[in-house]
N, C-alpha and C positions, 0 to 999 in steps of 0.2 A: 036291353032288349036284343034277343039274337038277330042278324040280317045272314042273310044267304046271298051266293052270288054261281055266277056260272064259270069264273072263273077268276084268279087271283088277282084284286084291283093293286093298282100301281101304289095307294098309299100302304098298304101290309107287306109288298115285297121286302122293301127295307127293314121292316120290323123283323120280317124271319130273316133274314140276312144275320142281326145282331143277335139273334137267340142264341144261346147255349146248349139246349137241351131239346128234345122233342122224342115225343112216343110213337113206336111202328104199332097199329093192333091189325090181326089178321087174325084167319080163322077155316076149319076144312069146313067141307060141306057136311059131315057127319054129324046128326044130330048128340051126339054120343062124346066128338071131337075136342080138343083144348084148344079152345079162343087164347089167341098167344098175344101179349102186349109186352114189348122190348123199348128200354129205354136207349137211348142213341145220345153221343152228346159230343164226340171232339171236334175239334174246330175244321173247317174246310171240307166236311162230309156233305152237308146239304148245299142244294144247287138249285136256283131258280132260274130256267132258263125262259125267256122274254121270247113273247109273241114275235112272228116274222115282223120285221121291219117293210120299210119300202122295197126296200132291197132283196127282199127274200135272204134274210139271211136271221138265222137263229144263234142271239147271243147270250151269255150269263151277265145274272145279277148282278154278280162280283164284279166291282171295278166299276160299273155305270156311276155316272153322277146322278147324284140325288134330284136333280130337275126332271131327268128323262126316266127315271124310274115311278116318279108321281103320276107321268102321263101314259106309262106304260101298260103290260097287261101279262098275264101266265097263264098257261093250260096245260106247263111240265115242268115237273122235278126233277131230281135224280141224286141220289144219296150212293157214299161207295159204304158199302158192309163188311165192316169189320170180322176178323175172325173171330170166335164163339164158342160157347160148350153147347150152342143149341145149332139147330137150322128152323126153326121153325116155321119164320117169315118167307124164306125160299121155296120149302115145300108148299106153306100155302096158295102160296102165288103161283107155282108148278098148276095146282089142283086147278083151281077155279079165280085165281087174279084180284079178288077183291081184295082192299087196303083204306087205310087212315090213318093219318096223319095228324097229329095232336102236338100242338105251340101252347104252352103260357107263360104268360108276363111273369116273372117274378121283382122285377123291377118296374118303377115309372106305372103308367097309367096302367089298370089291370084292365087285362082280355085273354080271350082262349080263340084259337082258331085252329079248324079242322079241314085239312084237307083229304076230300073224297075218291078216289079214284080207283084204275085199274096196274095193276104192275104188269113188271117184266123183268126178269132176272138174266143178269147175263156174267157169266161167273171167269173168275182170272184165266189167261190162255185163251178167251175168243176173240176174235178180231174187233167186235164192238167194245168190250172192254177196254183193247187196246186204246182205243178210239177216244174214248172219254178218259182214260188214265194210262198213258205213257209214262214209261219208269222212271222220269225224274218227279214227275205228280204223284205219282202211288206212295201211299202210305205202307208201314210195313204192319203185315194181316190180313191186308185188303184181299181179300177174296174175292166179291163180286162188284157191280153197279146193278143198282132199283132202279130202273124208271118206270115214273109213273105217269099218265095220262090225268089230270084231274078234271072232272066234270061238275064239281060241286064243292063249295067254298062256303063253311059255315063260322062267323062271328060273334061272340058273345062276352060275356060280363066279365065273368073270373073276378066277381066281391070278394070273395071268402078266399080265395090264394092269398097265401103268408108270402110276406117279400122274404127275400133271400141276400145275401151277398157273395157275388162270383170271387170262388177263390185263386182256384188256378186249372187247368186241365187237368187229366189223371193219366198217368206214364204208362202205368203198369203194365197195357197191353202191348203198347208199343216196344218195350223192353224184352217182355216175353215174346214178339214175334221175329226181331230183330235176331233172338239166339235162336231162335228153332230156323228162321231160315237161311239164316248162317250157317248154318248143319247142311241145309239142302245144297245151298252155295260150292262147301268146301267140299260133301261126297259126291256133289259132281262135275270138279275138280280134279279130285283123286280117279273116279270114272275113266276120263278123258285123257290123264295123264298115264295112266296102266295098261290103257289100249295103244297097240302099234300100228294097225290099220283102224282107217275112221272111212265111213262110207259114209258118202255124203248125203244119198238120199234119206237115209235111216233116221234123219231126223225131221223129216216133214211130217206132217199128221195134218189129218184132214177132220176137222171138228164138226158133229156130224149137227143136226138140227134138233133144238132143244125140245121144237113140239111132239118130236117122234122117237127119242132114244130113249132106252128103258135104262133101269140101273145095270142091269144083266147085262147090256150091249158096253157101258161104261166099261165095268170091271175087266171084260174079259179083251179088252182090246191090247192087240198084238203090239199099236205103238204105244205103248204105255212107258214110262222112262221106270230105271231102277233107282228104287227107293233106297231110304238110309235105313239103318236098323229101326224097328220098330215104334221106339218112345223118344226117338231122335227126327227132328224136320218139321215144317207147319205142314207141308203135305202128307206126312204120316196121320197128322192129329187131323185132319180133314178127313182121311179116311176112316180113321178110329170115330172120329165123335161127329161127320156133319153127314152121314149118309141121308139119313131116316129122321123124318120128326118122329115126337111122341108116340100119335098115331100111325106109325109105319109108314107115311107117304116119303117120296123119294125128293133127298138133298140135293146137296151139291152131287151131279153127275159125271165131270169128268177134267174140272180142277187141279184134282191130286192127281192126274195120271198126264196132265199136260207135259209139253217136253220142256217149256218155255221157263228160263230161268228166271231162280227168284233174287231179288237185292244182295248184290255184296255190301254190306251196309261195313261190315270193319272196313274194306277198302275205299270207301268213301269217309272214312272218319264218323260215321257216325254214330249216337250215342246217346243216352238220356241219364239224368238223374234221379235219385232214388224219388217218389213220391214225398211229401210230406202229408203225413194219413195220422194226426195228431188230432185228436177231438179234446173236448172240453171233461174232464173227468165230474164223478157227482158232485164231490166237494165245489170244483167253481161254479159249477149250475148253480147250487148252492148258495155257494158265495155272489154269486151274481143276483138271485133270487131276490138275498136279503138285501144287499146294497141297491138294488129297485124300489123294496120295498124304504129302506132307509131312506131313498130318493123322496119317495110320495110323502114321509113323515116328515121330513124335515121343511118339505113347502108345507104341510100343515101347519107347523109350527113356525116357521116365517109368518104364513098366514094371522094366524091367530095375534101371534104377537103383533104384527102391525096392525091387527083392531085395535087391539090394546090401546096402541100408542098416539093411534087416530083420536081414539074416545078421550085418552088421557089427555092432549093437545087441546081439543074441544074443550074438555072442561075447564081449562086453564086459562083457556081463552073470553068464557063465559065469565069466569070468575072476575076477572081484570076489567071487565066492562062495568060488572056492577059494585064493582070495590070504586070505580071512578064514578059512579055516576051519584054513590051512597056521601062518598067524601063532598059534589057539588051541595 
């Protein structure tokens, strides 16, 4: 039976802590509009950040012992967003701020929980970004932080979710943004090192307020840094593919034009290996199929035969009583 709360109780903190996976849905106000549901899922993205303490101080989930997390309490998130072929999640929180938050068990005891609330988008290059992901925490892609305010905390069953088994994370993004901002890295490098005079103020930029800047005020700003060729850099593909959602509401605003550099991830050594993205082909479904089914037949056949041999015993046992009692 579903319970409701006003805010995330201390036993569920831990549970999303250990989740894998969890769905963003958002959606514009247009009746006409596409309701956007994005799956999210690598590790260290979501954040529960614990009610003020005595102390007035706001801590993460991460890292609390499990005693003080059962007595504890939440009324904020905050996930970092990964880079995308969409924005969709951004623009709609731009619009109008409604969000939800969807956990399920695929392991252990099943439940579904839904956090309710209002967002806020604060995208790579602002100071609250910095705030929450300084460059040795930033993942490479990361684009923004979500926070979210949650007012409404819904729990239910989750009978019918199929268990699953966690395999391993998925690289691919990471690998892909690691060389695109390697590109940004090294042409502004080349930049830097081609220039003879460097003026020092020409790199301050003043980030203007996200409730008031239009895309138009974004693009055409004078401190905007210079790009790499076009199909080269994650800040090129930010501005090729995260302006506009579907319905033309406005993205990422002003991200790609930041001056603030991205990961030099080779000169830090870093590096991922290939995915393993190996599935099951039809034959071993197949073969898995009938070796279940060969499972269930052979305990029939266990089965049966120990009647057998029950009844067979029995009678032999019967027999011997009245073979003696015929001889008295």
């Amino acid at each position: 039976m579903g319970q409701y709360y006003d805010h995330i109780p201390g036993f569920l903190i831990s549970w999303i802590n250990a989740q894998k996976i969890f769905w963003v849905a958002t959606a514009p106000l247009s009746e006409s509009g596409h309701v956007n549901v994005s799956p999210k899922g690598f590790e260290r993205t979501m954040h529960v950040v614990l009610d003020e303490s005595e102390d007035g101080q706001q801590l993460e989930a991460v890292g609390a012992d499990e005693d003080r997390l059962r007595k504890a309490t939440s009324s904020h998130v905050w996930y970092e967003d990964m880079t995308g072929s969409g924005v969709e999640t951004i623009s709609h929180l731009r619009e109008n701020g409604r969000i939800t938050i969807l956990f399920t068990a695929f392991e252990g005891p099943p439940r579904i929980v839904r956090l309710f609330g209002t967002g806020k988008v604060y995208e790579f290059g602002t100071p609250e970004y910095d705030g929450f992901l300084p460059p040795e925490k930033r993942q490479p892609g990361s684009r923004a932080v979500i926070w979210i305010d949650v007012h409404k905390v819904g729990s239910s069953c989750g009978y019918s979710i199929p268990f699953f088994t966690y395999k391993a994370p998925r690289m691919r993004l990471h690998t892909f943004a690691i060389n695109r901002e390697q590109q940004d890295c090294d042409f502004s490098c080349q930049q830097q090192s081609s220039s003879s005079v460097s003026d020092s103020s020409s790199s301050m930029v003043v980030v203007p307020n996200q409730t008031s800047i239009t895309l138009s005020d974004s693009t055409s700003s004078a401190s905007s840094p210079e790009l790499p060729p076009v199909n080269k850099g994650i800040k090129n593909y930010w501005k090729l593919n995260n302006l506009k959602s579907q319905d033309g509401l406005p993205g990422l605003l002003f991200a790609y034009t930041s001056p603030k550099a991205l990961g030099d991830w080779r000169g830090r050594g870093i590096s991922f290996k290939p995915d393993d993205e190996s599935t099951r082909t039809p034959s071993e479904s197949k073969t898995s199929d009938r070796s279940l089914v060969a499972i269930f037949a052979s305990e029939k056949v266990v089965a049966d035969v120990g009647k057998v041999l029950v009844g067979f015993g029995a009678g032999v046992l019967v027999t011997s009583i009245f073979a003696r009692l015929w001889a008295k």
